[in-house]
BATORGU-679912 format. One record per residue: residue number from 1; x, y, z of N, C-alpha, C, O, CB in turn. Coordinates in steps of 0.05 Angstrom, whole numbers, plus 32768, in hexadecimal, padded with zeros to 4 digits. Glycine has a CB too. Layout:
N
- resi nx ny nz cax cay caz cx cy cz ox oy oz cbx cby cbz
- NUM X Y Z X Y Z X Y Z X Y Z X Y Z
...
REM end
This chain:
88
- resi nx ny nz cax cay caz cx cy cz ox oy oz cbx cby cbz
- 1 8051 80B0 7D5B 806B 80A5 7D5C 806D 8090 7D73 8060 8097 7D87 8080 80BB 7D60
- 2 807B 8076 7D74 8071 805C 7D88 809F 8064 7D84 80AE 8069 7D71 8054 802F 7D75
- 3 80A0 8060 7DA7 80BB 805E 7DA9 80BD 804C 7DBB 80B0 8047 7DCF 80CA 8076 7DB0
- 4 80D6 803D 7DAD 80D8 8024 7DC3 80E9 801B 7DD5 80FF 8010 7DD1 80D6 8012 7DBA
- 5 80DD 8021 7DEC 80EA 8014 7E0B 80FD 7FFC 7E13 80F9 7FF4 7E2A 80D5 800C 7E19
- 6 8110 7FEF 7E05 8117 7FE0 7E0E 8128 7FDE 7E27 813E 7FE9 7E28 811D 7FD9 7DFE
- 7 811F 7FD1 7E3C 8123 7FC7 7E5D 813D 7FAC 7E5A 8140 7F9A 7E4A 80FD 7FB6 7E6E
- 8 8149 7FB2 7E6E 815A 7F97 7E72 8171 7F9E 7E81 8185 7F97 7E74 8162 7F88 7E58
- 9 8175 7FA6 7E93 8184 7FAC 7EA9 817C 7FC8 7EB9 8181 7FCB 7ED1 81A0 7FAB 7E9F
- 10 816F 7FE0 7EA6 8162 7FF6 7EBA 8143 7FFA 7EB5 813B 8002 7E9F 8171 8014 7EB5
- 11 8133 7FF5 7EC8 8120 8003 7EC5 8119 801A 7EC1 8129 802A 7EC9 811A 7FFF 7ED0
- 12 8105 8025 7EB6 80FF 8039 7EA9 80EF 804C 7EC8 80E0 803F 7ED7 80EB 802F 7E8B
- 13 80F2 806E 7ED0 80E0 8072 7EDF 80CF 8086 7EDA 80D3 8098 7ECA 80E9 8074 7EF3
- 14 80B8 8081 7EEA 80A4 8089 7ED7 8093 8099 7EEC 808B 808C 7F00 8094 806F 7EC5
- 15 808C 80B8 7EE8 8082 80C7 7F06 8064 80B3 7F13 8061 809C 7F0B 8075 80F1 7EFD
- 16 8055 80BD 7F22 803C 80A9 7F22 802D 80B5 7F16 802D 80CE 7F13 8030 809E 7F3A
- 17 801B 80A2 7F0E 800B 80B1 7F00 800E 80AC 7EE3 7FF9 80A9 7ED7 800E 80CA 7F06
- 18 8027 80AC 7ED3 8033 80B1 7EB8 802B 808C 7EA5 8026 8076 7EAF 805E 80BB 7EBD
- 19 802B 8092 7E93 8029 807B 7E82 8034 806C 7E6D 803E 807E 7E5F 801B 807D 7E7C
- 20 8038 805B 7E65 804C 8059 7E56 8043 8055 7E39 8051 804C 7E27 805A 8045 7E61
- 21 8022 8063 7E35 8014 805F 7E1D 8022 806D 7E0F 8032 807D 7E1A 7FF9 8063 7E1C
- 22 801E 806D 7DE9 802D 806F 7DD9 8048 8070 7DD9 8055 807F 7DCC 8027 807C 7DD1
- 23 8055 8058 7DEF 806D 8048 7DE6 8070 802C 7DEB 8069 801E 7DFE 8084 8053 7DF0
- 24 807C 8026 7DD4 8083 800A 7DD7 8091 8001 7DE7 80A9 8002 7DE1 808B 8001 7DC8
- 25 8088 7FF4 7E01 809E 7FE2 7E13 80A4 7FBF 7E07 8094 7FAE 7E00 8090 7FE1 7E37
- 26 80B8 7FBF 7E09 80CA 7FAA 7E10 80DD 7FA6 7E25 80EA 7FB8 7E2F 80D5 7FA7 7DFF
- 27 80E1 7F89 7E2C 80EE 7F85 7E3F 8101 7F67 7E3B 80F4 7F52 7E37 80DA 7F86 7E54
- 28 811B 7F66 7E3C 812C 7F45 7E3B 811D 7F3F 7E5A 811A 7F49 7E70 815D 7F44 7E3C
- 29 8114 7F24 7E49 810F 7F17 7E67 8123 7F04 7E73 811E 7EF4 7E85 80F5 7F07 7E68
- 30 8142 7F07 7E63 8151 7EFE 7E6D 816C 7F12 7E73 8183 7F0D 7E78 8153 7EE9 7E5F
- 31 8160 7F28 7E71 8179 7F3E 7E81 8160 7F4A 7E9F 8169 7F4C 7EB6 8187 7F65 7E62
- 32 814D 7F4E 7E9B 813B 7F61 7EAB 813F 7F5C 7EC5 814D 7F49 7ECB 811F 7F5E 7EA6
- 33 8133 7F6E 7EDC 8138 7F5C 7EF8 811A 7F57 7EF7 8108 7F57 7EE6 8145 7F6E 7F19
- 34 811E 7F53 7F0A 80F7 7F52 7F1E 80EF 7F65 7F1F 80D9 7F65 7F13 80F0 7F4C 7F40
- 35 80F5 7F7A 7F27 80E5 7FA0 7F27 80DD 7F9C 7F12 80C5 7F9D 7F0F 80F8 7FC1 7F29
- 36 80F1 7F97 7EF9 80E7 7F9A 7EDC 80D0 7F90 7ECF 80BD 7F9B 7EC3 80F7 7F91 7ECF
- 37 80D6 7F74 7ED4 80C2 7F5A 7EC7 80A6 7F6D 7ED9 8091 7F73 7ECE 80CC 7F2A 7ED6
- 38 80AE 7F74 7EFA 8093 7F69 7F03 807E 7F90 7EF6 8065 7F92 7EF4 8095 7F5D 7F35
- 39 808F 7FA4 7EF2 8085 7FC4 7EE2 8079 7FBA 7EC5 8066 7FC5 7EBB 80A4 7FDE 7EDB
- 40 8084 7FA7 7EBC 8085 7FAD 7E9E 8076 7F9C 7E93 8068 7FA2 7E80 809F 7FAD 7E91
- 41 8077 7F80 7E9D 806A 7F6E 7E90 8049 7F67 7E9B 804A 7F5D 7EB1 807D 7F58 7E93
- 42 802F 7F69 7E90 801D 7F64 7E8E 8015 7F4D 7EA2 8021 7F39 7E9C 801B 7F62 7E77
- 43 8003 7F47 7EBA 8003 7F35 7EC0 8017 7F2E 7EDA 800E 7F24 7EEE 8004 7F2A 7EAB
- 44 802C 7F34 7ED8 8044 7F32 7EF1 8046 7F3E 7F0A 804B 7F56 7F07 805C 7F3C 7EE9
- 45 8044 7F39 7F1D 8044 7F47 7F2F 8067 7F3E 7F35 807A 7F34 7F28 802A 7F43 7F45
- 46 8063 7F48 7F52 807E 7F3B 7F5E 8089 7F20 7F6B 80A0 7F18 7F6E 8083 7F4A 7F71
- 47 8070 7F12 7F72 807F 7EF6 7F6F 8081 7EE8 7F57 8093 7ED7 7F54 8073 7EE3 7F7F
- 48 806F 7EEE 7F44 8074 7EE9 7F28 8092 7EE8 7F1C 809D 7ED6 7F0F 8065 7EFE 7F1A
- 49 809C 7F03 7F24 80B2 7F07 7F14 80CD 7F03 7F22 80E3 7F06 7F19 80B0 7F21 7F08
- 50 80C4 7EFA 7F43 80D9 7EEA 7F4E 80DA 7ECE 7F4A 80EB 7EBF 7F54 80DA 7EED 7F68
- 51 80C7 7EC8 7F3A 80C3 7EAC 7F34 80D6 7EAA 7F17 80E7 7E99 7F12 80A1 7EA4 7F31
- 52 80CF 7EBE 7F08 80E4 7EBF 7EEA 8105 7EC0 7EED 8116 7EB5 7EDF 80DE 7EDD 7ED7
- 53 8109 7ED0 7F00 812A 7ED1 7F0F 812D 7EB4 7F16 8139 7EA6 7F07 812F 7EE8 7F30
- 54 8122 7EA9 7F2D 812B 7E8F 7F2F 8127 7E79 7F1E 8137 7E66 7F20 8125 7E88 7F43
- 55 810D 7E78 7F07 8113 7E66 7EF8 812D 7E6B 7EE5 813A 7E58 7EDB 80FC 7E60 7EEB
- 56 8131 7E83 7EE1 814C 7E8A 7EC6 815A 7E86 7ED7 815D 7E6E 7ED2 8153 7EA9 7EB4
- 57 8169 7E8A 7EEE 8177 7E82 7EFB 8182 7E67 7EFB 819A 7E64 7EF5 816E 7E88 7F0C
- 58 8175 7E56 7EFF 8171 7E32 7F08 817A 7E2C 7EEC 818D 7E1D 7EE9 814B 7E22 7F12
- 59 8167 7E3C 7ECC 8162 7E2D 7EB4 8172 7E33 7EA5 8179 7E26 7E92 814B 7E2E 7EA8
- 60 817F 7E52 7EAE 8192 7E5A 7E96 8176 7E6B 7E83 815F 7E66 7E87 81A4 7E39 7E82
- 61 817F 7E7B 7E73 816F 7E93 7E5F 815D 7E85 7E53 815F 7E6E 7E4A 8181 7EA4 7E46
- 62 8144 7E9A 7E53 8131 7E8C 7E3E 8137 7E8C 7E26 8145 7E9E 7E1F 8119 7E94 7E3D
- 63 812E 7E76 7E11 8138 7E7C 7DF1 811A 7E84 7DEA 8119 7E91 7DD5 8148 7E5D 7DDB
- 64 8107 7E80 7DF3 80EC 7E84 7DE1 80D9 7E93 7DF8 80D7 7E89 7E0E 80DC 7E62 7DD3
- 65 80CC 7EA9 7DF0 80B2 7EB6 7E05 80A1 7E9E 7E0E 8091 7EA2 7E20 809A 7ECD 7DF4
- 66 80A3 7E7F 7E03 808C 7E6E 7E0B 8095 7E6A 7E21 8085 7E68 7E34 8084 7E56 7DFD
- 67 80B9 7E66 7E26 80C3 7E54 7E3A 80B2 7E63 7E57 80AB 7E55 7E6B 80EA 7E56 7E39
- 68 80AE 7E79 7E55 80A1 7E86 7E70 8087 7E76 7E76 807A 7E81 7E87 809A 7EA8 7E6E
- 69 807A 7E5F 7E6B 8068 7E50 7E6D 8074 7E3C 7E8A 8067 7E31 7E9C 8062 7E43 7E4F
- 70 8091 7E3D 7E83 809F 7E29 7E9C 80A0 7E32 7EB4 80A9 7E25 7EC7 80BD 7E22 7E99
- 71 8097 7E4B 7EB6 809A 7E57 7ED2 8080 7E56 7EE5 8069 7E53 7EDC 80A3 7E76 7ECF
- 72 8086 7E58 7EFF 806A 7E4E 7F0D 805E 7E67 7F09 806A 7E7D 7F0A 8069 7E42 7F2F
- 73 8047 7E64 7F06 802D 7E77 7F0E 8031 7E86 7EED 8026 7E9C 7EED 8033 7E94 7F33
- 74 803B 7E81 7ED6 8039 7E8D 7EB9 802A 7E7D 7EA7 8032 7E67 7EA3 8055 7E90 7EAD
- 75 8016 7E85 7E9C 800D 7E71 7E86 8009 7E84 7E6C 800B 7E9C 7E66 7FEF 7E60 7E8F
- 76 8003 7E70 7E62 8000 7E77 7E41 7FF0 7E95 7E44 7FFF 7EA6 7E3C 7FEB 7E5C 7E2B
- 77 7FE1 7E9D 7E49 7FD3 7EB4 7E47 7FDE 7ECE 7E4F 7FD9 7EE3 7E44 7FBE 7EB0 7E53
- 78 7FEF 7ECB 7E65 8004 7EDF 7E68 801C 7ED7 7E5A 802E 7EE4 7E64 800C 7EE3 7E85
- 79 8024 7EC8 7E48 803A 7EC7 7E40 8027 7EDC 7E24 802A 7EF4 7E26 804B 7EA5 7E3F
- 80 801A 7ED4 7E14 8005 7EDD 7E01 8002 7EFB 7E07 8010 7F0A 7DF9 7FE7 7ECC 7E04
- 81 7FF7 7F03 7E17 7FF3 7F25 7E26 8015 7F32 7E20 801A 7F45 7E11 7FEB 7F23 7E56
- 82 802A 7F24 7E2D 803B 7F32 7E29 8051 7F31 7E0F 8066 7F3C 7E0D 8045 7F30 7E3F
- 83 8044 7F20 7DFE 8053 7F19 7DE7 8067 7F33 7DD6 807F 7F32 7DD1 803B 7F0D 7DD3
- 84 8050 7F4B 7DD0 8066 7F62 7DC9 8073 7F70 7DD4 807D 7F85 7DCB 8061 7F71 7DBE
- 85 8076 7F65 7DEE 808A 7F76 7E06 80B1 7F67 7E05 80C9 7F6E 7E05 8077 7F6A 7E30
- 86 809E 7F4C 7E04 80B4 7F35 7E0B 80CE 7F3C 7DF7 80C8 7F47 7DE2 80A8 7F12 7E03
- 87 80E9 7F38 7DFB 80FC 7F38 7DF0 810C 7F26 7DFB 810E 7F23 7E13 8103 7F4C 7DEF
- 88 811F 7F13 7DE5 8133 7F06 7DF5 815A 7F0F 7DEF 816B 7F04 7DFD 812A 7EE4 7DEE
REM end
């Protein structure tokens, strides 16, 4: 059974140790904070995903998972990695 996680204003907590295998995460990368983007998404750390706050910030909501290609330090390959996470 695959149950799915969708993120976008609370993060999910999770003891240490625990995993989030056999479920499906998703995440809006235009509701999420930074804790969020930087737990959930593949590739992100935390300046990463203070970098996604201030570009949505400046740009207004993403319409497409590519637009995260506009953000510094994101390229196609992490946009690709996190493709079945992404939600808008």
């Amino acid at each position: 059974m695959v149950v799915a996680l969708v993120v976008g204003g609370v993060a999910p907590v999770l003891a240490s140790g625990e995993s989030y295998e056999g479920i499906e995460i998703t995440i809006n990368i235009n509701d999420a904070n930074a804790e969020e983007l930087d737990k959930l998404l593949i590739g992100i750390g935390p300046d990463k995903a203070a970098n996604i706050i201030e570009y949505r910030d400046a740009n207004g909501p993403f319409s497409s998972p590519e637009d995260l290609i506009n953000v510094k330090g994101i390229g196609v390959s992490t946009v690709e990695k996190n493709r079945e996470r992404i939600e808008l």
